[in-house]
C-alpha positions as CSV (number, residue, x, y, z in Angstrom):
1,X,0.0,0.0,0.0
2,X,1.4,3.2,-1.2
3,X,1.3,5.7,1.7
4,X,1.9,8.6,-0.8
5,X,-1.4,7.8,-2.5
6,X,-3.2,8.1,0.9
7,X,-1.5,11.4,1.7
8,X,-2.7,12.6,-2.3
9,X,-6.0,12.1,-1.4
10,X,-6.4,13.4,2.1
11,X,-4.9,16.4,-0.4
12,X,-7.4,16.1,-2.3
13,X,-10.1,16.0,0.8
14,X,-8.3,19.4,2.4
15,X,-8.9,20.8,-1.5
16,X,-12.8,20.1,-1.3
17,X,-12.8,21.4,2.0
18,X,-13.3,17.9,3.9
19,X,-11.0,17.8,7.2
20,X,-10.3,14.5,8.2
21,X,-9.6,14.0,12.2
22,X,-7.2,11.8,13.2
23,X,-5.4,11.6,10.5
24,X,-2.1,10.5,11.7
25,X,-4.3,6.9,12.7
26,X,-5.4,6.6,9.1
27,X,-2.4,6.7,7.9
28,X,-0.7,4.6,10.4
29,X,-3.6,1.9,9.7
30,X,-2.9,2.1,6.3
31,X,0.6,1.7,6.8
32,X,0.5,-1.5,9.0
33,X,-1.4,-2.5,6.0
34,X,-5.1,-2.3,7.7
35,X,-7.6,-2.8,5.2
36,X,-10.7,-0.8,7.3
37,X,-10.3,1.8,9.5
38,X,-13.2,2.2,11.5
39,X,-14.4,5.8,13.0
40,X,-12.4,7.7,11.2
41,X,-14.8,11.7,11.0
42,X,-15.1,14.1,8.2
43,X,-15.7,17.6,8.8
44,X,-17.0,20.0,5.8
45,X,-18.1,23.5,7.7
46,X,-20.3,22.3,10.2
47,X,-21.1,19.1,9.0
48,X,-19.8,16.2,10.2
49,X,-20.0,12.4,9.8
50,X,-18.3,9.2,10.8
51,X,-17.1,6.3,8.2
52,X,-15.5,3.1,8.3
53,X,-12.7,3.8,5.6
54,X,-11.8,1.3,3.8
55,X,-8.6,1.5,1.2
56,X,-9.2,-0.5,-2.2
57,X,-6.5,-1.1,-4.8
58,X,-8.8,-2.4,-7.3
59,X,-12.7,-1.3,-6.5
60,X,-15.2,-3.9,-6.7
61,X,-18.7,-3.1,-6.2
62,X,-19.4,-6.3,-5.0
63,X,-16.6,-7.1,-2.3
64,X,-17.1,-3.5,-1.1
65,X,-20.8,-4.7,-0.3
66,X,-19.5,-7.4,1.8
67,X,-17.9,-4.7,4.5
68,X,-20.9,-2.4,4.2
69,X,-23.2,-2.6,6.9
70,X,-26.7,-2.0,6.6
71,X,-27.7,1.7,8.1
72,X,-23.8,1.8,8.6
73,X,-21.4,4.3,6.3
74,X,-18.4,3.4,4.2
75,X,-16.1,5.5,2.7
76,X,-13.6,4.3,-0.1
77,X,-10.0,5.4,-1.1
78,X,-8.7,4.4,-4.3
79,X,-5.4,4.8,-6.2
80,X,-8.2,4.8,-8.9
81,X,-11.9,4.7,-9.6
82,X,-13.1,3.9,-12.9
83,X,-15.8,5.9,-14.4
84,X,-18.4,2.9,-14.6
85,X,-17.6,2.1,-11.2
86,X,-18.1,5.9,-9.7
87,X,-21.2,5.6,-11.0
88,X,-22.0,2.5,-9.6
89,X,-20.7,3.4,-5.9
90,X,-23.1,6.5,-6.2
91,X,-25.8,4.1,-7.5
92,X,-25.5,2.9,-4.0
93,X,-24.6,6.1,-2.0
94,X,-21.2,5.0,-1.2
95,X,-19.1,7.8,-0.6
96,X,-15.5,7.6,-2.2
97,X,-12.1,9.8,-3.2
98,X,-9.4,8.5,-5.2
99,X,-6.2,10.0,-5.7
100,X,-7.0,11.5,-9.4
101,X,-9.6,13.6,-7.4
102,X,-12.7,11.8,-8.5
103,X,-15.3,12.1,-5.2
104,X,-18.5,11.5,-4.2
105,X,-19.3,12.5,-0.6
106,X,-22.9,13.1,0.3
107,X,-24.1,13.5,4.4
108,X,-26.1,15.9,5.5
109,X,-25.9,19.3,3.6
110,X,-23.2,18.5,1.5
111,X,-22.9,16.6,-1.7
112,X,-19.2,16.7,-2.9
113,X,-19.2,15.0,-7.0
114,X,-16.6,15.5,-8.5
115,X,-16.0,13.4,-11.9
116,X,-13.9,13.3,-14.8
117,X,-10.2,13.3,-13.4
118,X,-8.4,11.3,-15.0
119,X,-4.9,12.7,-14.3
120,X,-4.2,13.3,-17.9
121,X,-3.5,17.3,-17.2
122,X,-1.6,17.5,-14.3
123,X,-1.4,21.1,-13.5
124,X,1.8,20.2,-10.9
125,X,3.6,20.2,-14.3
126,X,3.2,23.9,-14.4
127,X,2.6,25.2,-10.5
128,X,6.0,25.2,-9.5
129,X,8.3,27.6,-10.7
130,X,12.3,27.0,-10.9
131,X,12.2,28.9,-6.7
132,X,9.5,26.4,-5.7
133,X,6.6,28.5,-5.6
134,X,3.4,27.3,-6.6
135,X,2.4,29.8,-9.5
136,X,-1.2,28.4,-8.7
137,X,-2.3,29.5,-5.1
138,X,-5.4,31.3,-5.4
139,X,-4.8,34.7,-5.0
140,X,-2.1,34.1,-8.1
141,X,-4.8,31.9,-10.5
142,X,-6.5,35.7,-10.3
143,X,-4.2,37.3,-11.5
144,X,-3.5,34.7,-14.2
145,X,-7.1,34.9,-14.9
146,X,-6.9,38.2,-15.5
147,X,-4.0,38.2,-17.3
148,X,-5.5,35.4,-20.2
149,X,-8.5,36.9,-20.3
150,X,-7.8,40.4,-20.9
151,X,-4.2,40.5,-22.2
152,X,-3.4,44.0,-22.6
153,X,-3.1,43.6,-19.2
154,X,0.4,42.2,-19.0
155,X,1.4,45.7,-20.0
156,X,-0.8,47.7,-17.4
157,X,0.1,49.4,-14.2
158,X,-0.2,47.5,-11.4
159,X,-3.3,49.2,-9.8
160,X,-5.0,48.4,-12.7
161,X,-3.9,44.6,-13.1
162,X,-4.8,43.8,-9.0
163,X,-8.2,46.0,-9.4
164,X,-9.3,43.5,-12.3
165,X,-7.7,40.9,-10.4
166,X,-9.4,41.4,-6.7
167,X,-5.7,41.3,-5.4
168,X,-3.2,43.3,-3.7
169,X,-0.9,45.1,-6.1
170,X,1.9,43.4,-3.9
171,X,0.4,40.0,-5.0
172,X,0.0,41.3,-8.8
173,X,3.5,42.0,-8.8
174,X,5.0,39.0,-7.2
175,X,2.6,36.8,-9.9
176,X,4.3,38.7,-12.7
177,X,7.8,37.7,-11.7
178,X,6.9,34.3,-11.0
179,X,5.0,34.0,-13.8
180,X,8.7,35.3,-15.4
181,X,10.2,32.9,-14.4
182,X,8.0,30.1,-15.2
183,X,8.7,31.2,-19.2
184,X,4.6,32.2,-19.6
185,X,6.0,36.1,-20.2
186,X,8.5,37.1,-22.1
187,X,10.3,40.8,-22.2
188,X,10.1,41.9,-26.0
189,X,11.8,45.1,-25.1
190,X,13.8,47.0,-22.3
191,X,11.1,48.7,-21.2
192,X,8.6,47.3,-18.3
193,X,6.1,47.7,-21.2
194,X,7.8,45.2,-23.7
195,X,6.2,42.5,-22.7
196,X,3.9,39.3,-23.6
197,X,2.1,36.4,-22.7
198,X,3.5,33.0,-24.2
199,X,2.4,29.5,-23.8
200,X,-1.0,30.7,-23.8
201,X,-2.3,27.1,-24.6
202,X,-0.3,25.9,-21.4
203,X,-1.4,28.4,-19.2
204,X,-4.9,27.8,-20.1
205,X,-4.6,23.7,-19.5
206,X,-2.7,24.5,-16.5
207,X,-5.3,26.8,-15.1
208,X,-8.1,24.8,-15.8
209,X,-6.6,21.7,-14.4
210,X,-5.9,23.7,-11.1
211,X,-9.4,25.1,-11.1
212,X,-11.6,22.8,-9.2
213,X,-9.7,22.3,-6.3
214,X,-8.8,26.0,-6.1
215,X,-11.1,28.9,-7.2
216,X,-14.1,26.4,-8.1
217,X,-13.8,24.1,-5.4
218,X,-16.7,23.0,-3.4
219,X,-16.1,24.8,-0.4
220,X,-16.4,27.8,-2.2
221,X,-19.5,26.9,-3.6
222,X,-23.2,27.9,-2.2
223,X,-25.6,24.4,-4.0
224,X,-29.4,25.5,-4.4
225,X,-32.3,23.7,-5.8
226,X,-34.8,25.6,-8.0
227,X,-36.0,26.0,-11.2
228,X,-33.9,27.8,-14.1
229,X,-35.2,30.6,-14.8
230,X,-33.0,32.9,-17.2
231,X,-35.0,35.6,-17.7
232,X,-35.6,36.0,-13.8
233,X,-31.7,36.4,-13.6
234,X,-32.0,38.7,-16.5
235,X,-34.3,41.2,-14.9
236,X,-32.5,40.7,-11.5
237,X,-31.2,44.1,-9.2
238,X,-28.2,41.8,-8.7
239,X,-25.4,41.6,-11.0
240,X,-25.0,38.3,-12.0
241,X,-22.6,36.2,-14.4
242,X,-23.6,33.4,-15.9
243,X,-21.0,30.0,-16.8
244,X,-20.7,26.3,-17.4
245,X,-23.6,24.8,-19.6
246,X,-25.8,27.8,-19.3
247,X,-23.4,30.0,-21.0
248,X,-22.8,27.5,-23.9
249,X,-25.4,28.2,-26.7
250,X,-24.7,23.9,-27.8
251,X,-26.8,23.0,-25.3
252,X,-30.1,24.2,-25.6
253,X,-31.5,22.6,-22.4
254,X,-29.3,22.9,-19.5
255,X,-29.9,20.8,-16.5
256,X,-27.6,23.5,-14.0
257,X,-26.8,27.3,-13.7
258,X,-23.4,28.4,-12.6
259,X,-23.7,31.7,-11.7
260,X,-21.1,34.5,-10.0
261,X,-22.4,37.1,-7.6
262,X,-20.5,40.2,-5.8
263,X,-20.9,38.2,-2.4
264,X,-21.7,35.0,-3.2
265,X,-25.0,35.7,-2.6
266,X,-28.1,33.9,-4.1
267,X,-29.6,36.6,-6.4
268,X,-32.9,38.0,-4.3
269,X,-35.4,38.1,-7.4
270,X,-34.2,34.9,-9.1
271,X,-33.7,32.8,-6.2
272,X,-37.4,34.2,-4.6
273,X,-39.1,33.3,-8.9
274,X,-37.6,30.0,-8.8
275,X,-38.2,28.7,-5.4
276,X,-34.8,28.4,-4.8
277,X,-33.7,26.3,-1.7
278,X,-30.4,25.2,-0.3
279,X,-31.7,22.6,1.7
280,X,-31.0,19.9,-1.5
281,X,-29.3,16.8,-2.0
282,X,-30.0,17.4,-5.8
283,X,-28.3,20.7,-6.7
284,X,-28.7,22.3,-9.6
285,X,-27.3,25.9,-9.1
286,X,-23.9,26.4,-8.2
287,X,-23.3,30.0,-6.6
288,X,-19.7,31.5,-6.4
289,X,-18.4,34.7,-5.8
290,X,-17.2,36.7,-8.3
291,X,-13.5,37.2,-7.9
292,X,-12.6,39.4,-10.9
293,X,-13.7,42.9,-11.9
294,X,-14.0,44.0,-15.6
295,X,-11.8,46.3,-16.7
296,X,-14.1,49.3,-17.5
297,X,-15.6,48.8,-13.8
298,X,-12.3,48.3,-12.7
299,X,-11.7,52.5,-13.8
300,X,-14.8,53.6,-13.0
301,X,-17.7,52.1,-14.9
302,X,-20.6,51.4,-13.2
303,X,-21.6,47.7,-13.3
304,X,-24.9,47.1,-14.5
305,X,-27.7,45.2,-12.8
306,X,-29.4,42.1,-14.7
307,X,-27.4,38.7,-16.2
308,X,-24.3,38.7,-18.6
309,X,-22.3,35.6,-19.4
310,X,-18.8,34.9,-17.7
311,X,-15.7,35.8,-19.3
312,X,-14.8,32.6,-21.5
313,X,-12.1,31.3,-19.7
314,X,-14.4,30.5,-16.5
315,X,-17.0,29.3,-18.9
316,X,-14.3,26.6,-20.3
317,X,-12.9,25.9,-16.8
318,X,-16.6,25.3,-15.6
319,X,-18.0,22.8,-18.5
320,X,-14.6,20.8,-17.9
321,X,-15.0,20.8,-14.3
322,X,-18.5,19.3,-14.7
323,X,-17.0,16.1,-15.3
324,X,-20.2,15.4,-17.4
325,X,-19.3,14.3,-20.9
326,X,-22.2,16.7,-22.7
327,X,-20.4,19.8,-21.0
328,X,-17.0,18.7,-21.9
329,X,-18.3,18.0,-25.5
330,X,-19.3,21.7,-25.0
331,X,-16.3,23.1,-23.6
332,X,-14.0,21.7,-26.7
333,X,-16.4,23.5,-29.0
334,X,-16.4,26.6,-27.0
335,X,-12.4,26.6,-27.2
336,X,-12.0,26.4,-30.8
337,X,-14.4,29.4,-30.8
338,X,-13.1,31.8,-28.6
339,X,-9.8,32.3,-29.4
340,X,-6.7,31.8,-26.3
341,X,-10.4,32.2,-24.5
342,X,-9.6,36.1,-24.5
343,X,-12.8,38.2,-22.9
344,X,-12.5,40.8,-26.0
C-alpha cells in the first residue's frame, strides 16, 4: 500500500474542504497494511460524519458490499476509480475519493461530486516555478485569470492589473515575476512595457486543471435547488454572471446554472421566482463569488444590474469541471471558438 497515494487524497479532501480528524491513525492503519479503519470523521463547515474507511487497490462493487453494513457508512480510497464504477458506488450512496480527485461524498448538507479526473492534465507540471513556488495559489490563479483573459493587461500598471484581479498590487507583482520565471512572459523590449504572454495554450490547460480544487472548489461553492429561470436572472437588481452549460449556446436545455455574484450571494429576485432552496441533495445551481472585476468597472464604470455571461475562460474551466461528458463535448467546441479564450 502506497502511503503517498493516501496522503494525495487526504490532499485532495483538504482541496474540497473535507478535514479529516485523526489523520495520523489513518495513515498509520494504512501503513501496517489495515484494510478498514473504523471511525475515522469528516468535517465539511459544520457538518460532520463518521465512516469506516476502507482502502481499495482495485474497487469492486461487489466485495465492497460485503464490508458495508446496513444503516452503517463506508467510505472508499482508491489509487483509482473507474468511471463505470463511480457511477455505480453512487448508485449505492457509497461515498469515495481517489487519488486522481474523482469524489463522491454526500451526508447531511453536503454533496461533494466531482467526476472526470483522469490525471491526464496534471497542472503540478506547471505550479512550481524554478524557486518552488506554486504559480497556482489562489490569489495568483486571479491574477492569471486576469491576465489570459484580458491580455493588454500584461502591460498595465499594477493598480490596474490587481483592481481586475481582486488582489493586492503586492500580489499582482509578485505573480508577474513568477509567472517570469515560469517562461509564460516574455520581455520583448527593455522597457517594463515590452512585454507578452506565451504559452497561452499551457497556461490555459494548466489553469483549468488547477481550477476545481482552487477557485471552483466546493467549499467555495453555495448548492441550491430551484428551477432555471434565465429571464428571472436577467431582470434581476443583482449583478449576475452566468457560466458552465448555461453560457454555452450547444446546449439548448441545460440541467444546472453556474452563476457568480458580488458576495456569493443567491440573487434576491431569481432565487425568490424559482423557489430556490439550499436545503437539497440534488443541486442544480452552483453560486460562487465573483473574484474578478472588468476592466471598464475596474476604472470607473458602473456595473450594470441584470445577467451577462462569464468571461470565457471561466465558462471553459466550468464545463470541464462538470465532469459530465455533454459539458465537456461543449467546452471543446467553445475553445476552438473563442480564441486563447480572450474576454475581448
Amino acid at each position: 500500500m502506497d502511503i503517498d497515494i493516501i496522503r494525495k487524497i487526504v490532499d485532495h479532501a483538504n482541496d474540497y474542504g473535507i478535514r479529516v480528524q485523526d489523520f495520523e491513525r489513518l495513515v498509520d492503519a494504512f501503513d501496517s497494511a489495515d484494510e478498514v479503519v473504523p471511525n475515522v470523521t469528516l468535517k465539511v463547515g459544520d457538518a460532520h460524519a463518521t465512516y469506516d474507511v476502507i482502502y481499495a487497490d482495485n474497487v469492486r462493487t461487489s466485495t465492497l458490499l460485503l464490508h458495508h453494513v446496513p444503516g452503517g457508512k463506508l467510505f472508499i480510497v482508491a489509487p483509482r476509480v473507474s468511471t463505470r464504477t463511480a457511477e455505480r458506488l453512487r448508485d449505492l450512496g457509497m461515498n469515495f475519493l481517489d487519488a486522481n480527485g474523482n469524489a463522491y461524498v454526500r451526508f447531511d448538507s453536503v454533496l461533494i461530486d466531482v467526476r472526470g479526473r483522469t490525471g491526464e492534465i496534471d497542472s503540478s507540471k506547471y505550479a512550481l516555478t524554478p524557486t518552488g513556488t506554486n504559480l497556482f495559489s489562489t490569489k495568483r490563479a486571479q491574477v492569471m485569470f486576469a491576465l489570459i483573459s484580458w491580455p493588454d493587461l500584461v502591460n498595465a500598471v499594477l493598480k490596474d492589473l490587481a483592481a481586475v484581479s481582486g488582489v493586492s498590487i503586492g500580489a499582482a507583482q509578485t505573480t508577474l515575476q513568477l509567472m517570469e520565471q515560469a517562461s509564460f512572459i516574455v520581455a520583448t523590449g527593455t522597457k517594463r512595457t515590452d512585454r507578452r504572454l506565451q504559452q497561452v495554450d499551457a497556461m490555459i490547460d494548466a489553469w483549468v486543471a488547477a481550477y476545481p480544487t482552487g477557485l471552483g472548489a466546493p467549499a467555495r461553492t453555495k448548492l441550491a435547488e430551484g428551477e432555471l429561470s434565465r429571464t428571472a436572472l436577467e431582470t434581476s437588481s443583482d449583478a449576475v454572471d452566468l457560466s458552465g452549460e448555461a453560457a454555452a449556446r450547444w446546449i439548448r436545455q441545460p440541467e444546472t446554472f453556474t452563476i457568480y455574484t458580488e458576495n456569493g450571494t443567491l440573487p434576491r429576485e431569481a432565487a425568490m421566482a424559482g423557489r430556490w432552496t439550499t436545503r437539497t441533495n440534488e443541486p442544480n445551481i452552483f453560486v460562487r463569488k465573483r473574484f474578478w472585476t472588468d476592466p471598464a468597472e475596474a476604472l470607473g464604470e458602473a456595473r450594470i444590474s441584470g445577467l451577462r455571461i462569464a468571461p470565457p475562460l471561466l465558462v471553459y474551466a466550468d464545463l470541464m469541471a462538470s465532469g459530465d461528458s455533454r459539458q465537456r463535448e461543449a467546452a471543446a467546441q467553445y475553445r476552438s471558438e473563442h480564441a486563447r479564450l480572450r474576454a475581448n
